[in-house]
C-alpha positions as CSV (number, residue, x, y, z in Angstrom):
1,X,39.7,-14.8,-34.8
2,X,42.0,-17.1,-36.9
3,X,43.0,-20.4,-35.4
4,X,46.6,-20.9,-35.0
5,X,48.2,-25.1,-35.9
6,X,48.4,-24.8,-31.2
7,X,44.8,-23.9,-31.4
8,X,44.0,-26.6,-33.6
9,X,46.1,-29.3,-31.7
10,X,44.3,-28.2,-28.7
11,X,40.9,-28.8,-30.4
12,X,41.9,-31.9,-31.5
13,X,43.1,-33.2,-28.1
14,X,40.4,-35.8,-26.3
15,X,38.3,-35.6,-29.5
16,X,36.5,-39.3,-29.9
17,X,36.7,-41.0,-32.8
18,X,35.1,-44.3,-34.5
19,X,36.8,-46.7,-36.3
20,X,36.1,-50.1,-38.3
21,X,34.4,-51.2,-40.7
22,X,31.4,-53.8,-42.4
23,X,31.3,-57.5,-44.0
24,X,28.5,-57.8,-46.2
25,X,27.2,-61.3,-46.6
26,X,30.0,-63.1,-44.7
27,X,29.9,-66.9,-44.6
28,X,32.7,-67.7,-42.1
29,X,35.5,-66.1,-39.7
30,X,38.1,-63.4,-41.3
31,X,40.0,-60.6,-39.5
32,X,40.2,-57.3,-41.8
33,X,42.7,-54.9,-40.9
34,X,40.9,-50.9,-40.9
35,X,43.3,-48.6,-39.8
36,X,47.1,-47.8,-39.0
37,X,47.2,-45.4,-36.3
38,X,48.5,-42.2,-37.6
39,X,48.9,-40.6,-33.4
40,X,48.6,-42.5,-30.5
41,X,44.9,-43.1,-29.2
42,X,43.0,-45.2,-26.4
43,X,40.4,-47.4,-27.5
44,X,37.2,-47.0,-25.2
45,X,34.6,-49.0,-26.5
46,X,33.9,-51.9,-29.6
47,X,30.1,-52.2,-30.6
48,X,28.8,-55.0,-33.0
49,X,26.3,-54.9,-35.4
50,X,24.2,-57.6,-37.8
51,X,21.5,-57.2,-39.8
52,X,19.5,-60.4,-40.3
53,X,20.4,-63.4,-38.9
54,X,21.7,-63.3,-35.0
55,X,24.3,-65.4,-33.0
56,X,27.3,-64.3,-35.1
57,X,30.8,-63.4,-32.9
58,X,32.8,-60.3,-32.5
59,X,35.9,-58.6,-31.6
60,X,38.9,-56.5,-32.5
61,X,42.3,-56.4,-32.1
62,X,45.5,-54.2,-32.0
63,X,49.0,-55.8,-33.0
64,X,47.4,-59.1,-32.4
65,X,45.7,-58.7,-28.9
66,X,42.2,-58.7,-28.7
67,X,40.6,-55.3,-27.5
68,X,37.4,-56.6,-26.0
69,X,38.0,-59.2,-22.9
70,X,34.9,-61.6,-24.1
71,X,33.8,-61.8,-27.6
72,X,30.8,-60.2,-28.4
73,X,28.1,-62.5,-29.7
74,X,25.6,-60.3,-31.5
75,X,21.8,-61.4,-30.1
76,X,19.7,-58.9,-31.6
77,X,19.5,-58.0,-35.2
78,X,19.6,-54.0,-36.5
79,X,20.7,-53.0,-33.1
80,X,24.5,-51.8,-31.9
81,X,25.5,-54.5,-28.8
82,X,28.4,-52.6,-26.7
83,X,31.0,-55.2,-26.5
84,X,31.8,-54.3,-22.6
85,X,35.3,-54.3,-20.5
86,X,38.0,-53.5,-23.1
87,X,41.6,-54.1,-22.5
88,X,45.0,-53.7,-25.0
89,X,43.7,-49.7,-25.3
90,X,46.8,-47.6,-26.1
91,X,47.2,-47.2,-29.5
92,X,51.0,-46.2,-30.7
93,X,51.5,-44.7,-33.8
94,X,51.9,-47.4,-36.5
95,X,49.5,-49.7,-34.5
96,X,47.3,-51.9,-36.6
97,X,43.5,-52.5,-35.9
98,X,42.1,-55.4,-37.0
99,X,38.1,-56.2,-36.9
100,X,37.2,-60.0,-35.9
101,X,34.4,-61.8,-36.9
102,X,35.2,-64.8,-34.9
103,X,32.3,-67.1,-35.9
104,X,28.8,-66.1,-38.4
105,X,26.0,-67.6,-38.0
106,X,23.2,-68.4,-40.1
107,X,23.1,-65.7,-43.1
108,X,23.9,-62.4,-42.1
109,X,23.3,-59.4,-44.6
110,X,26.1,-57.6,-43.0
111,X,27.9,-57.6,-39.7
112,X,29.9,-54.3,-38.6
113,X,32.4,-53.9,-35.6
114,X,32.9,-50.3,-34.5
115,X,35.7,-49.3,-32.1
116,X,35.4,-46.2,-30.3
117,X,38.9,-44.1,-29.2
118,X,39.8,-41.1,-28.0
119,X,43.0,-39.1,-28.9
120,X,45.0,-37.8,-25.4
């Protein structure tokens, strides 16, 4: 069976995706943009990471708003935290997605924010 460009747009169609990226060694707050969305999506979920030290901040944004409703502060090391209630979620094409780190603390190897979508 080949698979026709509908079959494919089908497959495609609710498919989840990840997005976002990692600081290494930050020492203070910085927003870094990680994607410009090609089709419109709806974010479902933002997870933070460190590895190291703990108490470091957070979030992600699209256009400017911030995606998760409270930051996430990021209490355990080498562990994904699920940032909760989400809010700003529909993605238009062109959209910008930002990650936040809104505050470090101590001296993180690395801190990573990952948001989760889904394409309608």
């Amino acid at each position: 069976m080949t698979l026709t460009q509908i079959d494919f747009a089908t497959q495609v169609r609710n498919t989840i995706f990840s997005r976002g990226g990692t600081v290494l060694t930050p020492t203070s707050a910085i927003n870094v943009v990680v994607w410009r969305a090609p089709f419109v999506a709806t974010v479902t979920k933002v997870l933070g990471y460190t590895s190291g030290t703990t108490g470091s901040v957070v979030n992600a944004r699209r256009n400017g708003l911030t995606l998760l409703v409270s930051n996430l502060t990021l209490g355990s090391a080498d562990t994904w935290l699920d940032g909760g209630t989400v809010q700003n979620t529909a993605f238009s094409v062109g959209d910008k997605l930002e990650i936040m780190l809104v505050s470090v603390a101590g001296s993180p190897a690395e801190i990573a924010v990952e948001v989760q979508c889904v394409r309608p």
